[in-house]
N, C-alpha and C positions, 0 to 999 in steps of 0.2 A: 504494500500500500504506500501510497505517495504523501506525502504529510498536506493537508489541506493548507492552505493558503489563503489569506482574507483579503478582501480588495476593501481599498480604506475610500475608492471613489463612489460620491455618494454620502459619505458619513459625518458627521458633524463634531465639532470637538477636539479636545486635547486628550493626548495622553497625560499621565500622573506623571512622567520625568518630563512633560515640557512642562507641565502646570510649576512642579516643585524647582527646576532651573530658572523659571522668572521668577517667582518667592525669593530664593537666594539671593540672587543679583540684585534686587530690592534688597533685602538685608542689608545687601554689602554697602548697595548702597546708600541706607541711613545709617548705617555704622559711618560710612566714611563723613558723612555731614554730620551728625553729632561731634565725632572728633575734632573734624576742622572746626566744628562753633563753640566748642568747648573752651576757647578763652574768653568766652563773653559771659562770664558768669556774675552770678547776684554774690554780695561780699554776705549777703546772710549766709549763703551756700555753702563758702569760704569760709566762713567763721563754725558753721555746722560741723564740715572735716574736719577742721582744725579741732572742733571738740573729740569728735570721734578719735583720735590721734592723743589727746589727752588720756581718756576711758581706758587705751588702749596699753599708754603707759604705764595707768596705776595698773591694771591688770598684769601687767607683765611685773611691776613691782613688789606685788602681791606674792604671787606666785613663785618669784624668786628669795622670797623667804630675807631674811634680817640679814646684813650685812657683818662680816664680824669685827669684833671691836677694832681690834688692832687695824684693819683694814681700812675701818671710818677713821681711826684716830688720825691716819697716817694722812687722809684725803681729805679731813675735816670735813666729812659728810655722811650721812647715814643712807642716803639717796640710791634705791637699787636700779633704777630706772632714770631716763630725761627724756624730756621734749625737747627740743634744738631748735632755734629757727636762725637762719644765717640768709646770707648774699650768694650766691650763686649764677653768675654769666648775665646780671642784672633780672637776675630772678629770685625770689627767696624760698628757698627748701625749706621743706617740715622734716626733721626725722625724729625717729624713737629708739633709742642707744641702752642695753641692759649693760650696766656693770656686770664684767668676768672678773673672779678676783683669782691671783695667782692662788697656789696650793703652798699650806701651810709649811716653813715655818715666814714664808714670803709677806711683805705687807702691801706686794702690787697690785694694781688693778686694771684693767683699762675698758675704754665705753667702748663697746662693740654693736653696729648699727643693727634695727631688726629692721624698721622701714623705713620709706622715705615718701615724701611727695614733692611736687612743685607748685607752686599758688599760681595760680594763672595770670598771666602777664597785665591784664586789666584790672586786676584785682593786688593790693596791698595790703600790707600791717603795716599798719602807717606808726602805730608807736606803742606802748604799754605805762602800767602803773606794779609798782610791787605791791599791788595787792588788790583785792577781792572788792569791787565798786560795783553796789547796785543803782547807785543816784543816777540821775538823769542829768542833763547838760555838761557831759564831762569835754572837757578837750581830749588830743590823743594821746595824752599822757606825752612821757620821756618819749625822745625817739626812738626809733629802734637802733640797738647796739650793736656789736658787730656779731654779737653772738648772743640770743635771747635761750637763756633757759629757765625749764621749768621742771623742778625736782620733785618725783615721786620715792615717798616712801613703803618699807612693806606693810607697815598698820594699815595702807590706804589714803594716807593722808597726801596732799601735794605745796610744794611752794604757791600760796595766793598769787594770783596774777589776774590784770585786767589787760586783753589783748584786742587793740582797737584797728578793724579791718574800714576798707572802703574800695571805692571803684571809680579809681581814677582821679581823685581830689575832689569827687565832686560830692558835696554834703547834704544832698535826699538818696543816695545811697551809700549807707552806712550800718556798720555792725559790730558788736563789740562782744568777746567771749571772756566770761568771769570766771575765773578757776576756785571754786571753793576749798580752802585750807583743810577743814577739818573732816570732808568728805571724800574731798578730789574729786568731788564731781562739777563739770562745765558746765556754765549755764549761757544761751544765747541770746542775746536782746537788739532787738534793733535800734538802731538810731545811739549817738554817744551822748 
């Protein structure tokens, strides 16, 4: 017997691999315009990650258990974990750095990165406060330094910080992320 063969003239319709081939390609290509437009982002957005990246600190500080003495005495810090934010090729990186401490009878340590981001080039931290401001009409605090950090302990607790985003200097979009001391939890508010 000869294998039967369909004549497709006459018939109406797609197959499921042309159907599922334009799907993709579509895919690909709102993937591709999401990413292209992804520097135009809202600094509440900005200031959102930026918490999550906090959360994500204490977590890791937590979980890395108390630092040991000699270790803190030596670094004058008890901090198992940081937030980092620097300059980078006129852009400023987020990362999250867990203290490795050497193995004992050693008092070394060094910050070893776990993640990173980059704040999208429209968007800024325009500056900070050392500490935790819920008021409203604040300026942007100090500027930003050359190196912003923000220290997680294992209790859960973090250095207070008030971190003042925006988008592009311009002052109806604005955002600022509060780092709460005594919880380590961020809180996001708009407007400074």
């Amino acid at each position: 017997m000869m294998p039967r063969r369909t004549d497709r003239a006459g018939q109406a319709g797609f197959t499921l691999v042309e159907v599922m081939t334009v799907v993709a390609i579509i895919a690909i290509l709102v993937t591709l315009a999401s990413v292209s437009a992804g520097g135009q982002q809202d600094p509440r957005q900005s200031a959102t990650r930026l918490s999550m990246r906090v959360r994500e600190c204490t977590r890791l500080a937590v979980s890395g258990g108390p630092v040991r003495s000699e270790v803190a005495a030596a670094l004058g810090s008890r901090a198992r974990a940081r937030l980092v934010v620097t300059e980078e090729d006129d852009r400023q990186l987020v990362s999250v750095e867990l203290l490795e401490e050497e193995d004992p009878p050693s008092t070394g340590a060094a910050w070893a990165p776990v993640s990173w981001s980059l704040v999208p080039r429209s968007v800024r931290i325009a500056g900070h406060l050392p500490s935790a401001q819920l008021d409203e009409d604040l300026g942007p605090g100090d500027p930003l330094p050359t190196e912003l950090v923000v220290r997680c302990y294992p209790n859960g607790t973090t250095d207070p910080m008030t971190i003042f985003v925006d988008w592009d200097g311009a002052e109806w979009r604005r955002a600022r992320l509060v780092v709460m001391p005594m919880t380590g939890e961020p809180i996001v508010l708009a407007n400074w």
